[in-house]
N, C-alpha and C positions, 0 to 999 in steps of 0.2 A: 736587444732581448737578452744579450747573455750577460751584460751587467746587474740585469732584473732577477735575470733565472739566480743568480748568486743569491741577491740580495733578500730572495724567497726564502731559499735556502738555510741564509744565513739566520733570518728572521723564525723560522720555523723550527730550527733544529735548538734554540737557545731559551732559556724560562727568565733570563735575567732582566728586566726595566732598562738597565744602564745600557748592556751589550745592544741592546736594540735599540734605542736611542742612538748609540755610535752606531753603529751598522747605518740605519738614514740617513745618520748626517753626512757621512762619509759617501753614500751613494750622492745626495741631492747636491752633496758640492761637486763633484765632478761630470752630474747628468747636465747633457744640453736643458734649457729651459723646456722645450716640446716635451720631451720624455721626464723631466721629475713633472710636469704637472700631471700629465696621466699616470707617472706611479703614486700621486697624491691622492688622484681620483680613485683607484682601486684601491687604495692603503685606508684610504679613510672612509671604504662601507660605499663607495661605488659601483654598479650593477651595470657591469656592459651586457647589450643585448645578444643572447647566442646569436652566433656566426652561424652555425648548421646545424641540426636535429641531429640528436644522439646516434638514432640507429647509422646516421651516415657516416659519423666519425669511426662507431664500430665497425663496418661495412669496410670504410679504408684502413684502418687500421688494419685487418684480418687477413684484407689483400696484401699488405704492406709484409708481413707478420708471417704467410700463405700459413694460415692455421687455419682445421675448418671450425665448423660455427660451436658445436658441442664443445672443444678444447677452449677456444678463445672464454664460452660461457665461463666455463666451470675455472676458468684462472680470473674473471670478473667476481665471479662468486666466493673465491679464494680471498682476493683483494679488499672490494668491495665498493671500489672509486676508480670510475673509468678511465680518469686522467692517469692515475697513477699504473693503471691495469695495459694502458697504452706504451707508457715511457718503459715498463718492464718487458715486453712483448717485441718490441720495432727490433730489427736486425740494428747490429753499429754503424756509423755512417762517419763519415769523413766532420762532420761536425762544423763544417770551414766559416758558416755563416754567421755575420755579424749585425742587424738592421736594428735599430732604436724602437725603443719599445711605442715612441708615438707614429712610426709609420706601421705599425703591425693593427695598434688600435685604429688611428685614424684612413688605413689606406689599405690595407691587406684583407682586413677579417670584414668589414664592409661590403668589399668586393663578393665575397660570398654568399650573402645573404641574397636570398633567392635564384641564386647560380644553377644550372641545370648539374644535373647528380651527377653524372660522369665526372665533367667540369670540375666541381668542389671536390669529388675523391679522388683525382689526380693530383689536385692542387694540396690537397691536405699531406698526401705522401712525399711530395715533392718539398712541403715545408719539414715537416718532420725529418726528412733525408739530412737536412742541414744545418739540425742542432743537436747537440748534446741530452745526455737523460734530462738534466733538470730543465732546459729551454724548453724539450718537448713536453714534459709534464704543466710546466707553469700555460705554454703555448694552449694545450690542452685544456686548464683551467679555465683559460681566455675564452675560448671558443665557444662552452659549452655556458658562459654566464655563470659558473659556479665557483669561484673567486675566492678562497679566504686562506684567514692566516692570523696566525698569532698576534696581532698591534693593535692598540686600539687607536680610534683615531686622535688620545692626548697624547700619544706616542708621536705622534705624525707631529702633531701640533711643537711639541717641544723637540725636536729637530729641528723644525721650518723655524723657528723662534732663533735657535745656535747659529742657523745658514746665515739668514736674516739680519739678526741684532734686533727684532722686535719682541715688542711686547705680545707674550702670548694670551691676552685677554683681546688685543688688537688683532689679530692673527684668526683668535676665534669669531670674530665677527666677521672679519674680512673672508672666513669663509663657508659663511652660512650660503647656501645653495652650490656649493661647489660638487657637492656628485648629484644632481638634478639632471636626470641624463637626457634633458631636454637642449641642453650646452655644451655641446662638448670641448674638453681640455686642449689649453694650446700655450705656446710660448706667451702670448699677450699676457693671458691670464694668469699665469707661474708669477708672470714679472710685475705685474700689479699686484700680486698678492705677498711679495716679499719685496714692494716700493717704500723706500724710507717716508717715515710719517711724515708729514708736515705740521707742524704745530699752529702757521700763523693761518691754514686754511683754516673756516668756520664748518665745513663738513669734508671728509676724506672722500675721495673722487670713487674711491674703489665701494664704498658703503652705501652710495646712491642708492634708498627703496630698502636697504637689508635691516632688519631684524637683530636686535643683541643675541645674546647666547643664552639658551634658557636656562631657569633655576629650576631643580628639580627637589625633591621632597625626598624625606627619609619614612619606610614604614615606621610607624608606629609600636612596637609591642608592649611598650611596661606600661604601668599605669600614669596615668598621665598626673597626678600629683607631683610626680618626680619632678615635673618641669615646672613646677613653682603655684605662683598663683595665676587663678585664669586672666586677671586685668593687667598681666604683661603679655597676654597673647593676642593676637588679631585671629578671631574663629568664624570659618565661613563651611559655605556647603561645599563638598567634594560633588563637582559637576561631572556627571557621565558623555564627556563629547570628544573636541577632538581643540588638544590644544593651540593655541595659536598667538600671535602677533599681528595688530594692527597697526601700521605706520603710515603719518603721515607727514610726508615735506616735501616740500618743494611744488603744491601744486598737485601732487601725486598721492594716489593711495594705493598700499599693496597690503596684501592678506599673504601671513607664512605660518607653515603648520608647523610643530616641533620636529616632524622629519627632513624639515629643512627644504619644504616645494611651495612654490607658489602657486596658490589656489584662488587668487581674488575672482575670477570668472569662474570657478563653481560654487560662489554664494555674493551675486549680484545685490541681493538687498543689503548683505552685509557693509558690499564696497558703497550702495548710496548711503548708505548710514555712516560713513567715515567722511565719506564726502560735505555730507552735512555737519558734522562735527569738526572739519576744518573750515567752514564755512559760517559756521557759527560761531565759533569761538575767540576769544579778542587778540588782537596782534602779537601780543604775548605765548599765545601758545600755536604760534603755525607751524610749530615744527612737533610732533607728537606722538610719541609709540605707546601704545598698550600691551598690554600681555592681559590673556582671558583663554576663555572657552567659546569654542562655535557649538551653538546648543539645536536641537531640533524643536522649537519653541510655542506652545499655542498662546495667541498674544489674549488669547480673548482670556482665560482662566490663568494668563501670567505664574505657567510654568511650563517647565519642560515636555518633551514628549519624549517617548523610548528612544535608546538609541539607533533602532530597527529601522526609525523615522529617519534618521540621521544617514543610514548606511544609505536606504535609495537615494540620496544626492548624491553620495560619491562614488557609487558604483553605476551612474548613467552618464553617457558619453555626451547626450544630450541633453541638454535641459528641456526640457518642454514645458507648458504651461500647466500640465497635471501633476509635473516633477513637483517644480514651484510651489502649487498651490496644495497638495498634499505633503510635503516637508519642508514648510515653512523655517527660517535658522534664526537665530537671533545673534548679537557679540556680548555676551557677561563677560563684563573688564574688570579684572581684581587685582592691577599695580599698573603705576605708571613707571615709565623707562625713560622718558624724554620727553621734557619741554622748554618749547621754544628752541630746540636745536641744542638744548643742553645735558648730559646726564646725568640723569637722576639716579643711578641704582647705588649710588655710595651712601645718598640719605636716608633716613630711617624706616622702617614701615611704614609706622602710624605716620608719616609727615608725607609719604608717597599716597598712602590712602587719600588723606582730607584731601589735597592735592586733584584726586581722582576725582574726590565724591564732589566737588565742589565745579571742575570742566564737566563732568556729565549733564550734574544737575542743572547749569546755567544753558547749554544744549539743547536738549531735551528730546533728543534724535529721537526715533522709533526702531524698535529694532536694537537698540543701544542702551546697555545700563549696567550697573556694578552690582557686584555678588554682594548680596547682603553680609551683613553681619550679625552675627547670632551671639546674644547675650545670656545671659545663666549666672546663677550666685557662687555657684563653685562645681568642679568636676562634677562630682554625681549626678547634678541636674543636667551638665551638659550628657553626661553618658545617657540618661533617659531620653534627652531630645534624639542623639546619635542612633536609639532603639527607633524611630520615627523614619529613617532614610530611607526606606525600601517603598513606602508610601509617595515620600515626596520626589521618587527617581532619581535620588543620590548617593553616593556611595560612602557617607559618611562624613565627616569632617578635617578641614585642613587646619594648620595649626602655625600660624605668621609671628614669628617672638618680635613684640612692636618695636624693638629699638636695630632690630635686623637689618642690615643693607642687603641689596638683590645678588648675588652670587651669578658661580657660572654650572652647569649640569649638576651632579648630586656630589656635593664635597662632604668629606670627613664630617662627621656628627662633633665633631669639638666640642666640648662646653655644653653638650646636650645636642645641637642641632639646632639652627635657626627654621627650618621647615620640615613639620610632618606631616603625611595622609595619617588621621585615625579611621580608616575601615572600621566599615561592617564583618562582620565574617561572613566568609562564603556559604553557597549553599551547597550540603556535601550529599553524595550520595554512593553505595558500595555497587560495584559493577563487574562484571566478567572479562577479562581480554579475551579475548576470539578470533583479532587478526595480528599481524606482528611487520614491523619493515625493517631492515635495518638504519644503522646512523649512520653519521658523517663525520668528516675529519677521522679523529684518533677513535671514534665509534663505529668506522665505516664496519668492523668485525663483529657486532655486535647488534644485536635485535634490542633496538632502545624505543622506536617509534610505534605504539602500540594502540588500535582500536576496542572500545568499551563499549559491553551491552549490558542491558536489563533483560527481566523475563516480561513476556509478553501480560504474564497476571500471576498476581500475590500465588507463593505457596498454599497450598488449601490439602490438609490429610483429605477430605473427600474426595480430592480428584483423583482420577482413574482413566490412565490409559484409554481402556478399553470403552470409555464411556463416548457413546455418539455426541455428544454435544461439549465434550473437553476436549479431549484428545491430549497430546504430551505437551508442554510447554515449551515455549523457543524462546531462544534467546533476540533481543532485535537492536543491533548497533546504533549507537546515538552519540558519539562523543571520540575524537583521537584527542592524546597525549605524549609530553616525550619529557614531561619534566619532573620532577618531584623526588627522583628517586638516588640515593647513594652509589657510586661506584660497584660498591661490593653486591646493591640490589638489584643493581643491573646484569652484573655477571649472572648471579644466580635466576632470575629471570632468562635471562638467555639462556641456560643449562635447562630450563624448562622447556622452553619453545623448541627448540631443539630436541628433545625427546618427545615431544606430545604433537610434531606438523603431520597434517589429516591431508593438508594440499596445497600446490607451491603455484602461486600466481604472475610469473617475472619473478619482481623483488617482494613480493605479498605472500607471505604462510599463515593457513589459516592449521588453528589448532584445536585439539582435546581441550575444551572449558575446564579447566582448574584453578585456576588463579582469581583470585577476588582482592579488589582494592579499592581505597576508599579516594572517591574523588572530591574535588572542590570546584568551584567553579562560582562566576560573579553575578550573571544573567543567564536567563531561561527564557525560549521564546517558542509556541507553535512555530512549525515547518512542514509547509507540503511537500519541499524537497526531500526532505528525510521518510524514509521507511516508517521511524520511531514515530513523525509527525510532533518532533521536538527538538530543539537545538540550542547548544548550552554555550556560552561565553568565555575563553578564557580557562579551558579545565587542564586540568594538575593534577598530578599523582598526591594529594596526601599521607598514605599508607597504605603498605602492604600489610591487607589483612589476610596474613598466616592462621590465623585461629578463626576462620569463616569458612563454611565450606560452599560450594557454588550453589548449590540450591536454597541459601538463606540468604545470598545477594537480594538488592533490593528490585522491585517489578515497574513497572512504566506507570502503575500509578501513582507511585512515588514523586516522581517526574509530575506528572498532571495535578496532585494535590500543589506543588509549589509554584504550578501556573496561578492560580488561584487567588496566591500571595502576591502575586507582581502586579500594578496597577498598569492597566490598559486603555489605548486611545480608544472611546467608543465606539463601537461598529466593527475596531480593527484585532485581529486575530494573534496580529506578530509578539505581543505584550511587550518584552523587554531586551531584546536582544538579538543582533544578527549571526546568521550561518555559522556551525564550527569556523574556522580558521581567519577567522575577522577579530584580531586580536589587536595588537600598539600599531600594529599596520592596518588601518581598515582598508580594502580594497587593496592593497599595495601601495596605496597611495600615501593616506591621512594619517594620525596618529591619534589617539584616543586619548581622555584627557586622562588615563591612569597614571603616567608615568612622573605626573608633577607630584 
């Protein structure tokens, strides 16, 4: 741990690309194999499961600390991040202890997990006794599942690649499911994952069933002229689902989502349709990966359904045959990645498409089929079609420059950009904050995560108080956010909230209504969960509206007239979109198809 706790540290306190790059490299060659693969797992956006519930860690802490509960709060509240409110707090200790970061993950912190309370609040003091500030902070981190830190995981990647001697386009494939915390990290897998290639093998051993590394899209904002004429581009619909890969070789078929989990068992039709499409297909192509969207599908009118439709597959643990039979999925495949065991993403667009369109076609699977392609004389007509997405439950148009090879996550726009999303624009609406949380990381001081309401009904001079059948108007929450806003807008946001809190919930202040800001957001959906009886997709701070005053924010039927506008499954209520917080993570699980 205390080689880790440094290299926290080291990673944390530095802004430079380079410095952090040597910092890994410099750890990962000297770590045993056990312990770089779990600093890989957490470096690279791995989610270990909490060890113990919060109150217990404060609980031992406090006793550790003998501070009573009102001090311990209010230096939490100082702080604003447990872990760190911890390592500040604990008396000094001899610090003597040494133990590898994969006996803590794999053997220690497990241990605890449903430990009786006494049990785990001895053991937690007893750990803490025997590290330094930073081991007990990072140790802390651990514990509590709340893990982060300045690197991304190309950071990681281009380390492992110096350790190594490999190619980091190899390195990225080889670790597609690597924080899947259905697997946990071990020497085996370190050592397979920085195994010298073999060139004369026909498939790397270590790649069995995995997925290349996805290409992702650049938004869109200028006018799309810029990018030449439309008959150099490949133009398809922006599918609202949840992106994916289907591969098949060897016999086998797997389903992986961009968040890098294998999901083939929660879209079984999907996987008979892959089935029948290696099954179908001529000897030439038994080895074969798609990249598409998993869509919520009605096959009878051959188009999409919300993606509301979508959400209840992935948020039921069961499948059942109502799941099944009311969110029906389909695979819209828009590039091929491999065939016949060969790669294809060096080749062109247009030469991966026919490619595509020509295996499907000769298939003819159910369930299975390619994003069309949408033709037009030139931009403007296409911009008219792009007014038509809200109808046909798309979010706009993607943008394939035909002579493009597949890439790896969203590189540099070079040269323009070989892939763009052209969205739609959101639907925006002006709203109230009313509740306030604070952040995290370098925000933990700061009230950044903030809840939005409308008024219960339109301003009206007629209304009146006093009147038996109005009464005052209320505000009614419908929507959190945390992003959209500048540094500086954040500060002075917080110098509001801070002056106007009415009442402190835990970590929750609710305040004097004065602020108004304009939201965005992508999807709007009835919710009998909600209060509002409405729940929006994806919302963002657009603007602090400074020059609004709270009583001209906009009212819930605001909200209700752009139900209106969303086309809905017959009979069904949900229209277009799931619960706030079901965003690039649906369920925690999926990944929505926004991010291509």
């Amino acid at each position: 741990m205390k080689a880790f706790a440094e290299l926290y540290t080291e990673l944390d306190a530095s802004t430079s690309t380079l410095h952090k790059v040597d910092a890994l490299e410099r750890y990962l060659r000297r770590a045993a194999p056990a312990d770089a693969a779990w600093a890989v797992y957490v470096l690279a956006g791995g989610k270990p499961r909490q060890a113990v519930p919060s109150r217990l860690m404060r609980e031992a802490a406090q006793e550790a600390a003998g501070l009573p509960d009102w001090l311990f709060e209010e230096s939490y509240q100082a702080v604003g991040d447990l872990a760190e409110t911890i390592a500040h707090l604990l008396p000094e200790a001899p610090a003597d202890e040494d133990v590898g970061l994969s006996v803590w993950m794999g053997e220690r912190l497990p241990s605890l997990r449903g430990a009786d309370p006494e049990h785990a609040r001895a053991t937690l003091r007893r750990w803490w006794a025997g590290l330094d500030w930073n081991g007990r902070f990072v140790l802390s981190k651990l514990i509590t599942g709340g893990f982060r830190v300045g690197v991304s995981r190309l950071l990681v990647l281009r380390a492992i690649a110096r350790v190594s001697g490999l190619d980091e386009k190899l390195l990225a494939q080889r670790m597609i499911g690597w924080t899947d915390a259905r697997t946990a990290p071990d020497a085996a897998r370190f050592l397979a994952l920085v195994a010298p290639a073999d060139p004369s093998a026909p498939t790397d051993p270590a790649l069995a069933g995995h997925p290349y590394p996805f290409f992702l899209a650049h938004p869109l904002q200028a006018d799309p002229a810029t990018l030449g004429a439309p008959a150099d581009w490949l133009v398809e619909w922006k599918w609202d689902g949840i992106r994916a890969q289907l591969v098949l070789r060897a016999g086998g078929c797997w389903l992986w989502s961009r968040g890098e989990e294998l999901v083939t068992e929660r879209f079984p039709e999907i996987e008979r349709a892959g089935r029948a499409l290696a099954g179908a297909a001529d000897p030439g192509d038994a080895g074969l990966v798609l990249d598409g969207e998993v869509l919520a599908w009605d096959a009878a009118a051959q188009c999409p359904l919300p993606f509301s439709a979508l959400q209840k597959r992935v948020t039921r643990k069961t499948l059942t045959a109502a799941v099944l039979r009311d969110s029906p999925t389909a695979f819209v495949a828009y590039d091929l990645l491999e065939r016949d065991g060969e790669d294809w993403r060096g080749r062109p667009q247009a030469e991966r498409r026919a490619a595509l369109e020509a295996i499907v076609a000769r298939a003819a699977v159910p369930g299975l089929m390619v994003s069309p392609r949408v033709e037009a004389a030139d931009w403007p007509a296409l911009s008219a079609l792009r007014e038509t997405s809200r109808e046909r439950r798309v979010e706009g148009f993607m943008l394939k420059r035909a002579s493009a090879a597949y890439g790896i996550g969203r590189t540099k726009a070079e040269g323009g950009g070989d892939w763009w999303k052209w969205k739609i624009d959101p639907f925006t609406v002006d709203a109230v904050l009313v509740y306030a949380q604070r952040g995290h990381g370098r925000r933990a001081s700061l009230y950044t995560d903030y809840t939005f309401a409308v008024w219960d009904r339109p301003a009206d001079p007629a209304d009146r108080a006093d009147r038996a059948d109005a009464g005052p108007r209320v505000l009614l929450p419908f929507a959190k956010a945390y992003s959209g806003l500048t540094d500086a807008e954040i500060r002075g946001v917080d110098a509001v909230i801070r002056r106007t809190t009415v009442e402190k919930f835990g970590p929750v202040r609710s305040v004097t209504p004065t602020l108004v800001f304009e939201l965005g957001f992508e999807g709007i959906a009835r919710s009998p969960r909600h209060k509002s009886g409405i729940a929006v997709r994806f919302p963002r701070m657009l603007r602090w509206r400074t020059d609004k005053p709270v009583g001209e924010a906009d009212s819930i039927d605001v909200l209700r007239a752009m139900l209106g506008g969303v086309p809905g499954r017959p009979g069904d209520d949900s229209a277009a979109g799931p619960a706030p917080g079901a965003g690039d993570e649906a369920s925690g699980m999926l990944d929505s198809g926004d991010p291509r």
